[in-house]
C-alpha positions in Angstrom: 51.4 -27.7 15.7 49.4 -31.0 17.3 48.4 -28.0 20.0 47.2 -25.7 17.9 44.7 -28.1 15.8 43.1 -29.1 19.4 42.6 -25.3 20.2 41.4 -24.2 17.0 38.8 -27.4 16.8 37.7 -26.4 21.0 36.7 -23.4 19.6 35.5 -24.0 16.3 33.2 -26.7 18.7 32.5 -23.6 21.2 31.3 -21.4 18.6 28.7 -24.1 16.6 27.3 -25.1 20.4 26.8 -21.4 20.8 25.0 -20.9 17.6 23.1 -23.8 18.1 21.4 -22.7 21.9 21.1 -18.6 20.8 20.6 -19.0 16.9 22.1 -15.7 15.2 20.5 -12.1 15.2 20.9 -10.3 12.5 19.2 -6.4 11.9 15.3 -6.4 11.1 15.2 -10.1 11.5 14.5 -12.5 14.5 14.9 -16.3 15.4 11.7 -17.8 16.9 12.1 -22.0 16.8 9.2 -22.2 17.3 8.1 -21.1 13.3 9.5 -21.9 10.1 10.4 -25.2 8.7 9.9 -28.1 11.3 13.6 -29.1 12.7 15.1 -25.6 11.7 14.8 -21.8 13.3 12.3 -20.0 11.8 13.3 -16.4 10.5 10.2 -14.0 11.1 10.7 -10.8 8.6 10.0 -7.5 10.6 7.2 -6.0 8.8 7.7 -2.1 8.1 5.2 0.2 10.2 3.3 2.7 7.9 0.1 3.8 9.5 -0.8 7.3 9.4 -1.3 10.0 7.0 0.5 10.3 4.0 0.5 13.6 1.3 0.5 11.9 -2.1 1.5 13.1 -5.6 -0.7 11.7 -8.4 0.4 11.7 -11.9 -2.4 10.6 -14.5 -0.8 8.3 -17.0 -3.7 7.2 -19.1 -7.3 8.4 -18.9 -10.0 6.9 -21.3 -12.6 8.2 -19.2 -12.0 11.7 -20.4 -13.9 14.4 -18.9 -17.1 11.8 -17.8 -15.4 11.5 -14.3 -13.5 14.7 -14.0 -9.4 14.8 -13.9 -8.3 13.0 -10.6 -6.6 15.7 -7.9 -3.0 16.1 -8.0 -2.5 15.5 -4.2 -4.5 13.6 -2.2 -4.0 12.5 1.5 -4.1 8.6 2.4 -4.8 7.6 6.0 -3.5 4.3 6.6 -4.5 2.0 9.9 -2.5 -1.0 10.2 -2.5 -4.0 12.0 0.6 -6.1 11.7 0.3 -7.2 8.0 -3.6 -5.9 7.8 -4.0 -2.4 5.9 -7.0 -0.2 5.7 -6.3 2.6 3.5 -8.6 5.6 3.6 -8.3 8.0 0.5 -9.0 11.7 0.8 -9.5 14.3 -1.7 -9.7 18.1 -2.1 -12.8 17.9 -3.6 -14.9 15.1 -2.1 -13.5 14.3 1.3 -12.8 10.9 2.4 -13.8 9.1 -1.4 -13.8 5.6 0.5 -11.8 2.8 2.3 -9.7 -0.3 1.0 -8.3 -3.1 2.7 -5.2 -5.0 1.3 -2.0 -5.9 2.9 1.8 -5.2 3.5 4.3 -7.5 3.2 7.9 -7.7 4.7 9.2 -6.9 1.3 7.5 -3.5 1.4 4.7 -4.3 -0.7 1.7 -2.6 -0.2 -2.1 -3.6 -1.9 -5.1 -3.0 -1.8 -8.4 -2.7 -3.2 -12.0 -1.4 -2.9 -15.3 -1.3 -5.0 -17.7 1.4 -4.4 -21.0 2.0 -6.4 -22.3 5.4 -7.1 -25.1 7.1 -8.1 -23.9 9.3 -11.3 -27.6 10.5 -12.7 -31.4 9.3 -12.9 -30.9 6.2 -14.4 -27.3 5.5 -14.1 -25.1 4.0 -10.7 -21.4 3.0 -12.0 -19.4 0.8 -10.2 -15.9 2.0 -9.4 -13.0 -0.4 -8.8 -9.8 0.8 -7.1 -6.4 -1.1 -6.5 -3.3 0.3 -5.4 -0.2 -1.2 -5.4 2.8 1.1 -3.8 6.7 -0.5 -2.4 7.5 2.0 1.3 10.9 2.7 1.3 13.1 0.9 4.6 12.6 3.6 6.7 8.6 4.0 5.9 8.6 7.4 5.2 8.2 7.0 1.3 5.7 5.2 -0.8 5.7 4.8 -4.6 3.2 2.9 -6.4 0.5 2.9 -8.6 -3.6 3.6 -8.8 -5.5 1.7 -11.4 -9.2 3.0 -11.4 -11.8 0.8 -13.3 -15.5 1.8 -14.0 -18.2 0.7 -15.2 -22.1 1.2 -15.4 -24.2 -1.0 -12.9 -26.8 -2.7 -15.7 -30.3 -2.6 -14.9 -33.0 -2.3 -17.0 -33.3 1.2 -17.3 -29.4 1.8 -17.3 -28.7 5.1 -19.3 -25.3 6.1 -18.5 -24.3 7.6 -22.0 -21.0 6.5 -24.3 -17.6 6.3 -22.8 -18.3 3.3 -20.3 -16.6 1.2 -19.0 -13.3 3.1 -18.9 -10.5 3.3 -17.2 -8.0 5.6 -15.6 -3.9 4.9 -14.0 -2.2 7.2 -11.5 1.7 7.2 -10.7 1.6 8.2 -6.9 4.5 9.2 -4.9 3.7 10.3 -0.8 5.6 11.2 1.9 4.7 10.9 5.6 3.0 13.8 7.1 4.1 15.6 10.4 2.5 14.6 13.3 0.8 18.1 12.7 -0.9 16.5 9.9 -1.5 17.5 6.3 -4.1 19.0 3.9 -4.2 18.1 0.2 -4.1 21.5 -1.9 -7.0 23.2 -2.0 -10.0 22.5 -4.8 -10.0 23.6 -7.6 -13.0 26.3 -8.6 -15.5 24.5 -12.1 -14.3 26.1 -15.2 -16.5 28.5 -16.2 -18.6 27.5 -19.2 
């Protein structure tokens, strides 16, 4: 019995000195010493790769802008660049091309955000300001985001500002996208006007 104590304690000691000089490895995780809390193996969280081109979904669900801006496309293509935890997100329509860039981030939870504010010219006397933030969770395998667009405008005031009722206003997409083939993908086509 006295035997078995000593052997069980030798290795019970074997195994802490082990973990102690290699630290533990576990799936999408790493130990680097030399991060984290001072005195204690860091744990750096693997941070999920999405760049490339993703075919999204859009559902509208609100819209008190009306018919002043148009009704936002159903599918729309987003072209992400990343570096590490750095995203730039390029957002490309049917109808207008590429409608601009945002930069946010991704976190090792899956988080994605980001953001942009663009000004455009809408008549003679009227510019609006348009501000755009997206916030979508990539699935483990990064081949699935879903998320959320809010869309913000609102008239840039000057003196002569004439951009008729309805501003500021406001408009929320649910979004859904999958990763494209390395083929690439198109958004459907765009729509023709309505015929008055």
């Amino acid at each position: 019995m006295h035997r078995l104590s000593i052997v069980t304690v030798s290795v019970a000691l074997g195994l802490i000195a082990c973990l102690g000089l290699f630290g533990c490895n576990d799936a999408g995780y790493t130990i680097n010493p030399a991060t984290g809390t001072p005195g204690a193996a860091g744990i750096v969280d693997v941070v999920p790769q999405i760049e490339g081109e993703w075919l999204a979904a859009a559902t509208v669900t609100s819209n008190s802008c009306g018919p002043l801006l148009g009704i936002p496309p159903d599918e729309m293509v987003l072209s992400i660049t990343q570096a590490d935890t750095a995203i730039e997100l390029a957002l490309i329509t049917p109808c207008e091309g590429n409608t601009g860039t945002a930069t946010g981030t991704l976190t090792a939870d899956n988080v994605l955000t980001a953001s942009a504010t663009r000004t455009t010219t809408a008549g003679l006397n009227c510019s609006l300001e348009t501000k755009t933030s997206l916030t979508a969770v990539a699935d483990q395998a990064g081949s699935h985001l879903d998320g959320s667009v809010v869309v913000d405008v609102t008239p840039v005031v000057t003196p002569s500002t004439d951009c008729g009722s309805g501003f500021p206003c406001s408009y929320e997409l649910m979004l859904a996208a999958d990763r494209c083939p390395a083929s690439g993908c198109l958004p459907a086509a765009c729509p023709a006007p309505a015929a008055p």
